[in-house]
C-alpha positions in Angstrom: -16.2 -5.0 12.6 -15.1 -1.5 13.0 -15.0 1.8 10.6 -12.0 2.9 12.5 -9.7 -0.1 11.8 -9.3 2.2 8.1 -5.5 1.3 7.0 -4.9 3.1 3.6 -7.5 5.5 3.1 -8.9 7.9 5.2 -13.0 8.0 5.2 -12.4 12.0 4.0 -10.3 13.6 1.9 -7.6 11.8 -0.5 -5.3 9.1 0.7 -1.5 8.1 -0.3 -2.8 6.7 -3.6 -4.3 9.8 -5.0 -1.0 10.1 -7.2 -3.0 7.8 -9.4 -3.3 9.9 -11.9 -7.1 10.1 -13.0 -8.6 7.7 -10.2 -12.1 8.0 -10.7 -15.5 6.5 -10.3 -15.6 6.0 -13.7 -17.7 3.2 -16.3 -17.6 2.3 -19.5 -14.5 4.0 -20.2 -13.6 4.4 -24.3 -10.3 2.8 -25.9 -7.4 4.4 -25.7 -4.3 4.0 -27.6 -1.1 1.3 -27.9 -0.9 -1.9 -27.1 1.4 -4.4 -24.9 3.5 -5.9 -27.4 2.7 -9.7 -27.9 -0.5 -9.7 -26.0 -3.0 -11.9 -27.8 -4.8 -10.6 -30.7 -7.9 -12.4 -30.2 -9.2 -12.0 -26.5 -11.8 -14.8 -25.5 -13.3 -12.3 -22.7 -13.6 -9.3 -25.3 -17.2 -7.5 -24.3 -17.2 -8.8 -20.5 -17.7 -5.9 -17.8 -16.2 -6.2 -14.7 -16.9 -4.7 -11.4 -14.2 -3.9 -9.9 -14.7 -3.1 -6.0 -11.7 -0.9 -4.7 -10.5 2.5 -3.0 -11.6 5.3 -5.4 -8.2 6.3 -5.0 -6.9 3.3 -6.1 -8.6 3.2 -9.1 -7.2 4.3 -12.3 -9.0 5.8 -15.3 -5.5 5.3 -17.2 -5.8 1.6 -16.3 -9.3 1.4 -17.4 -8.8 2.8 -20.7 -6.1 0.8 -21.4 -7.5 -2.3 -20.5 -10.6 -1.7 -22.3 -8.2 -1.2 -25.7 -6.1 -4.3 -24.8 -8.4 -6.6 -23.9 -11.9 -5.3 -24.9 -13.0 -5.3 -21.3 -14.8 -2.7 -19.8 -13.5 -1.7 -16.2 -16.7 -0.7 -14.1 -15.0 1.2 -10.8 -17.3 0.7 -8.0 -15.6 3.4 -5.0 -15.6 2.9 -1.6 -13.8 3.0 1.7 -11.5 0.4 2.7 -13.9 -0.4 5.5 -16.5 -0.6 3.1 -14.5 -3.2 0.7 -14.4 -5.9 3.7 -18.1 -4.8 4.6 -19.3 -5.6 0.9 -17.3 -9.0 0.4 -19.0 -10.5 4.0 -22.3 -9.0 3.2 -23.2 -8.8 -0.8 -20.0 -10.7 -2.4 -22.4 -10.9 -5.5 -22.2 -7.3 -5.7 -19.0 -7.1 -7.5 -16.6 -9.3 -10.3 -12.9 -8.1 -9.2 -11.8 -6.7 -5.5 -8.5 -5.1 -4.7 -8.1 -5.1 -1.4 -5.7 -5.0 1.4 -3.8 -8.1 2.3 -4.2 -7.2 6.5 -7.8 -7.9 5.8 -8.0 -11.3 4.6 -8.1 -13.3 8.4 -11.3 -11.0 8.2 -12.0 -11.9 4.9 -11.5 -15.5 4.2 -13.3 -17.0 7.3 -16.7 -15.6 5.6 -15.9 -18.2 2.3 -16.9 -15.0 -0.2 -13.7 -15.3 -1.9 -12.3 -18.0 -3.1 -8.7 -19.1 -4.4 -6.9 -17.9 -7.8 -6.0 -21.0 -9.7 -2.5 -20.5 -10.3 -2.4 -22.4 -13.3 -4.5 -19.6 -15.1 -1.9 -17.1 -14.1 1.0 -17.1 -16.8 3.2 -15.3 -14.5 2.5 -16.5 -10.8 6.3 -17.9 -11.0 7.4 -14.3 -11.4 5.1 -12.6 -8.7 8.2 -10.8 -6.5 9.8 -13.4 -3.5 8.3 -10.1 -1.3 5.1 -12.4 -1.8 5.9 -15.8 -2.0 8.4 -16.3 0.6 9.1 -12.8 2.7 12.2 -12.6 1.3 14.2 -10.4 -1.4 17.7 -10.9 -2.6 17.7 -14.3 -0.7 17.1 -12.4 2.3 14.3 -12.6 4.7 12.5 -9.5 5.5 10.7 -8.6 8.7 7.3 -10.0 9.0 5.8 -8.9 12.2 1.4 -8.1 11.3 0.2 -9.1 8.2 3.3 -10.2 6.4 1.8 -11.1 2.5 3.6 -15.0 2.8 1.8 -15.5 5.8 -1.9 -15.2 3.9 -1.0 -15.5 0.4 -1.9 -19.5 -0.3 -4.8 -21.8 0.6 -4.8 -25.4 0.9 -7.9 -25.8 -1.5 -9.9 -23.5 -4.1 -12.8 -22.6 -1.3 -10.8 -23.1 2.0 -11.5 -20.4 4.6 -8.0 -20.8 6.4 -4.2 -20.5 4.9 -1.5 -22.8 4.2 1.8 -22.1 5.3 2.8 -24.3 2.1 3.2 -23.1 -1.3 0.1 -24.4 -3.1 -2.3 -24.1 -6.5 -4.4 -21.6 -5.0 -3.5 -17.9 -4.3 -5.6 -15.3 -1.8 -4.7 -12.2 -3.7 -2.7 -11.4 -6.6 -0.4 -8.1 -5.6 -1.3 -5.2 -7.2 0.8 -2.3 -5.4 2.7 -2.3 -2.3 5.6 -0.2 -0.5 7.1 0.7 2.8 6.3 3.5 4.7 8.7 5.7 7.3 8.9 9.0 8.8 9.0 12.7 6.8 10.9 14.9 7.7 11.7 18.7 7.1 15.9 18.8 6.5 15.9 22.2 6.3 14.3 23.4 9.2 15.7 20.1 11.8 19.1 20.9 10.4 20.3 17.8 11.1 20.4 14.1 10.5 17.3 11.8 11.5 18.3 8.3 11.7 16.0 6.7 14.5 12.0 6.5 14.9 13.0 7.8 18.4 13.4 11.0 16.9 9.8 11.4 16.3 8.9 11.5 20.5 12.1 14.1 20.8 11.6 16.9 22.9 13.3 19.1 20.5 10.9 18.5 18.4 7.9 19.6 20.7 4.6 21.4 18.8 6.2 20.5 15.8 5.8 16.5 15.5 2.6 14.7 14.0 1.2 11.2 13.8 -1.2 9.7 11.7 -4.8 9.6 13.3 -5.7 6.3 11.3 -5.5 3.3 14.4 -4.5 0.2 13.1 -1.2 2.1 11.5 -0.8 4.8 13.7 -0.1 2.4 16.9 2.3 0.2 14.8 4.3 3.6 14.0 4.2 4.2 17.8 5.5 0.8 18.3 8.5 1.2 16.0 9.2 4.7 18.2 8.9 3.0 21.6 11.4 0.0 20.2 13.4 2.4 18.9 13.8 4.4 22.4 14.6 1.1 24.2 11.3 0.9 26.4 10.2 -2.4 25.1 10.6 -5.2 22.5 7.4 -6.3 21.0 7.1 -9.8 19.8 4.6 -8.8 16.9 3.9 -5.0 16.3 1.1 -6.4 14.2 -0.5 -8.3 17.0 -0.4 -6.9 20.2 -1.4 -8.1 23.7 -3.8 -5.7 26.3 -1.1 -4.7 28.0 1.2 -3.9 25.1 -1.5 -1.8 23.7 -1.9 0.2 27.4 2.2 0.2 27.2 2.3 1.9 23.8 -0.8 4.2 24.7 0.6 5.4 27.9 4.0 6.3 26.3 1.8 8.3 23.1 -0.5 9.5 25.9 2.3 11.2 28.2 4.2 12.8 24.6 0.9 14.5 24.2 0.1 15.8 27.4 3.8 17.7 27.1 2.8 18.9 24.4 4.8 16.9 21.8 2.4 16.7 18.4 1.1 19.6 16.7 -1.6 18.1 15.2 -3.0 13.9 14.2 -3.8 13.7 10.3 -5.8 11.0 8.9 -5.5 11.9 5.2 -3.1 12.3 2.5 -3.9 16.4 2.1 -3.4 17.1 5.9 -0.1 15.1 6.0 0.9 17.6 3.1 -0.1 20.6 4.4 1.5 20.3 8.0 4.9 19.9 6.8 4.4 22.2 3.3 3.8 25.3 6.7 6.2 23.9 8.4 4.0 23.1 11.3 5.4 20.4 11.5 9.2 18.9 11.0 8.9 15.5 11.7 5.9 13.5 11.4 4.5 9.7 9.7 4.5 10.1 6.2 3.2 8.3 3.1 6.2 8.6 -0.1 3.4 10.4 -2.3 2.8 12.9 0.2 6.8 13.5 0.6 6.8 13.8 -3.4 3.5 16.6 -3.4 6.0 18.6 -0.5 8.5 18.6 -2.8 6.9 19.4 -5.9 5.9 22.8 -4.3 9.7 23.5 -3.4 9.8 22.6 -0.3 12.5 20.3 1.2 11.4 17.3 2.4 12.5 13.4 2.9 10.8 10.4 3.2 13.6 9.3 6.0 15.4 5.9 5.6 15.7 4.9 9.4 17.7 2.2 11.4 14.9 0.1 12.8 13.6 -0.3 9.2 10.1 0.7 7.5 6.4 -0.4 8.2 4.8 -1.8 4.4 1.6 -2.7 3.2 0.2 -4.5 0.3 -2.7 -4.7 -1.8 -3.9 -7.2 -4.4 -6.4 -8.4 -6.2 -9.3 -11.0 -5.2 -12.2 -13.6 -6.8 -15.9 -13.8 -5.5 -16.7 -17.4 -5.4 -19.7 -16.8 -7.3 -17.7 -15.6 -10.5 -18.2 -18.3 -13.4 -18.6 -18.3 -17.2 -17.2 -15.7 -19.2 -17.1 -13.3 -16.7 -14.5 -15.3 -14.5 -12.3 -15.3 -18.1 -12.3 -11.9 -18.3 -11.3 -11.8 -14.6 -8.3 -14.3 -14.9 -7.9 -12.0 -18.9 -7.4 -8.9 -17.2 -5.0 -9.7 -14.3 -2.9 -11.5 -16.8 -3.0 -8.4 -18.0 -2.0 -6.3 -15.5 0.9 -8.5 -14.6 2.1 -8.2 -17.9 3.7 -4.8 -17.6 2.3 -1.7 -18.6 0.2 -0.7 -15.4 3.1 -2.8 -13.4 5.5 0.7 -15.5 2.5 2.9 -14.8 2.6 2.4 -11.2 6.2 2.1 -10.5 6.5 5.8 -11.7 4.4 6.9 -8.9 7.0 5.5 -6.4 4.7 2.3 -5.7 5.9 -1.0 -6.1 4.5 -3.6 -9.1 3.7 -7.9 -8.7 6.6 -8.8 -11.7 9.4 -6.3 -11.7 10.8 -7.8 -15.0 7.9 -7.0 -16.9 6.9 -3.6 -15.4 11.0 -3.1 -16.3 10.3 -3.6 -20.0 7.5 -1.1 -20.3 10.2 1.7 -18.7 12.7 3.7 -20.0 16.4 2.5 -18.6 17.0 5.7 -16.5 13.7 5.6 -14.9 13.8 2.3 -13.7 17.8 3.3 -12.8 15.9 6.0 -10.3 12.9 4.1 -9.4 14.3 0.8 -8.9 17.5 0.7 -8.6 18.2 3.7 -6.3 20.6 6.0 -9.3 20.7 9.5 -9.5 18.0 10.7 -12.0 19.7 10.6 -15.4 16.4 13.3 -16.5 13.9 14.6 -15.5 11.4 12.4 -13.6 7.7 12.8 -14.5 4.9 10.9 -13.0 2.5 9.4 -15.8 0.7 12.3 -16.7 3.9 14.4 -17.1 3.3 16.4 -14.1 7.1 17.1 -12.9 8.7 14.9 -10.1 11.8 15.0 -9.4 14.7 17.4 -11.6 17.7 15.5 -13.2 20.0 14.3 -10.5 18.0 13.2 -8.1 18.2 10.1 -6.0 15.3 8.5 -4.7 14.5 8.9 -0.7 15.5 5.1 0.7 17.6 3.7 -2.5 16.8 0.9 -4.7 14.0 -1.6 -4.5 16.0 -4.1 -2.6 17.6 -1.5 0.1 13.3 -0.6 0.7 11.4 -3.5 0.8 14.7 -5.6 2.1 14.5 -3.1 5.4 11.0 -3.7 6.2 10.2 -4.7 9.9 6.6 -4.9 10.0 3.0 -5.0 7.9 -0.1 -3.8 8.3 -2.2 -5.6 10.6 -5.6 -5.8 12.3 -4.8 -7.1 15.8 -7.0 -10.0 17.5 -7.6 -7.5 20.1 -8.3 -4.4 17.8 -11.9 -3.5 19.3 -9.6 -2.9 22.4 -7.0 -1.1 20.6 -9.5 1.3 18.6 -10.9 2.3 22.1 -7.5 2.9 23.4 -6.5 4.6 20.6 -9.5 6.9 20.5 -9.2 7.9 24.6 -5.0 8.8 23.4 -6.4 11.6 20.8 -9.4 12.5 23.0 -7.4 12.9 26.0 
């Protein structure tokens, strides 16, 4: 195991989920106000605590709070890396009640038999969990599922097995809790013209001013997408790549550099913003809430649809096989809960993706889930949950509706069987 096989947050500074509003390491957080309408009144879990081992940054106070008025269960945040989350399920799985944690991690994850399977039956709305899931598919349409694809890990064959089923079954790894589909940002103003390929990103015209993101396990799959994209090789799984892909992708990175190609390699959300806010850079790998802090200062910049599609990740939410009692209720209480609509609204308006789209679309107003979802020009004003400003009437979102996103995705997040190889590879790229 491996620090540097990091996917979604950086070990400093603030990742792509800080644009959840409030995430904090917070405890014992007080009621707050409204309730889901027709949620049970009486909730048999009322006065459990949970621990809930996560991200920091993907960790919401607002959550919390209205959780703990819903339900009458307290949210305990316990913050740590994304490294740390797979460190603290092998090692001390009694150390925490609730995980959310990254889908690429469960072939790391289930083999230790720390986590066992959601019973389905206690979900009320695993039927409605998106097809994304279920069967890599949207519309009726499969979707690319090269690394980690969520179908490919999301059942077991019994409560406590340690390998998946390629079956539907009872029993469920991880329920989702947010997910999207990543792609290149761009500057339009100072490129001046349209960017439709990956290639783009290795352009000589673009040399000094092009960035990619220093975080290994990612940053070699978006390097993967650019060397498809240029014609130099197909890879039969991005996610998954042999020795001698990995030396084919470095040496292509390895030789941009040496030209002089990338201004600069970012490994957190802040960098990313501030390289293309100065214009340092004009083309670079992006995360959406990065694009959307650009913009909020006034600056131009897109989180660029391309043709050879997008690179997504998921998270979800996972069971120690210790849990029991009351404490398990509360678990099985509060992810009910969170399917049922109002964090599924509170998270869609921060440009990430939610587990049951019908629900999370009754807890929103028509035109944001118009803008959000269904890729229509902004009928008002956008605001993210806290009523920070972000996007001005008439907008469209970058990459369209929901299905035009996720339906364009070629490849997940992934830890490769040889990663250890690919981390050293990766590391002798920026070093050289």
């Amino acid at each position: 195991m491996t620090d540097t096989t990091t996917t979604t947050t950086g070990t400093a500074g603030v990742s792509r989920r800080t644009l959840l509003k409030g995430a904090a390491a917070t405890a014992g957080l007080a009621a707050g106000s409204g309730m889901i309408t027709g949620f049970p009144a009486i909730i048999a879990s009322e006065g459990v605590t949970l621990r809930y081992l996560g991200t920091a940054v993907n960790q919401s106070a607002d959550i919390a709070k209205k959780a703990k008025e819903d339900l009458g269960i307290t949210i305990e945040y316990v913050p740590v890396t994304t490294d740390e989350v797979t460190k603290r399920i092998v090692t001390q799985p009694n150390s925490f009640d609730i995980v959310d944690s990254e889908y690429f991690s469960l072939k790391k994850l289930m083999p230790s038999g720390n986590l066992m399977g959601m019973d389905s039956t206690k979900i009320k709305l695993a039927d409605k969990i998106t097809p994304v899931f279920t069967k890599g598919e949207i519309a009726g349409k499969q979707i690319g599922d090269q690394g980690t694809a969520p179908k490919k890990v999301f059942y077991l064959p019994d409560q406590f097995a340690t390998e998946f089923s390629a079956e539907p079954t009872q029993w469920i790894t991880l329920i989702p809790t947010v997910y999207n589909a990543d792609t290149l940002g761009i500057r339009p103003d100072l490129i001046g013209r349209p960017i439709e390929s990956w290639a783009e990103l290795l352009n000589p015209e673009f040399k000094g001013k092009a960035s990619i993101l220093n975080i290994p396990s990612i940053g070699i799959m978006d390097a993967a997408m650019v060397v498809e994209a240029m014609g130099e090789y197909k890879y039969p799984d991005k996610g998954n790549m042999t020795r001698e892909e990995i030396d084919l992708t470095m040496k292509v990175l390895t030789e941009a550099k040496q030209s002089g190609q990338f201004r600069a390699f970012w490994s957190d959300f802040n960098e990313s913003v501030n390289l293309m806010s100065s214009g340092e850079t004009v083309i670079q790998s992006m995360w959406s809430p990065a694009v959307t802090a650009v913009r909020s200062k006034g600056i131009a910049c897109t989180f660029q649809p391309l043709k050879e599609g997008y690179r997504s990740w998921a998270s979800g939410f996972g069971l120690p096989k210790t849990l029991e009692g009351k404490t398990l209720d509360g678990a099985y209480e509060f992810i009910n809960w969170f399917l049922s609509g109002w964090a599924g609204a509170y998270l869609n308006r921060q440009g990430y993706y939610s587990a049951v789209l019908e629900t999370a679309k009754e807890n929103m107003e028509p035109y944001e889930w118009a803008y959000w979802m269904e890729g229509k020009p902004a009928e008002k004003d956008i605001l993210a949950p806290d009523g920070t400003l972000l996007e001005k009437a008439g907008a469209v979102r970058d990459g369209g509706s929901y299905e035009d996103r996720m339906g364009s995705v070629a490849c997940w997040n992934a830890v490769m069987d040889e990663n250890n190889y690919m981390v050293r590879k990766w590391n002798e790229f920026i070093a050289a």
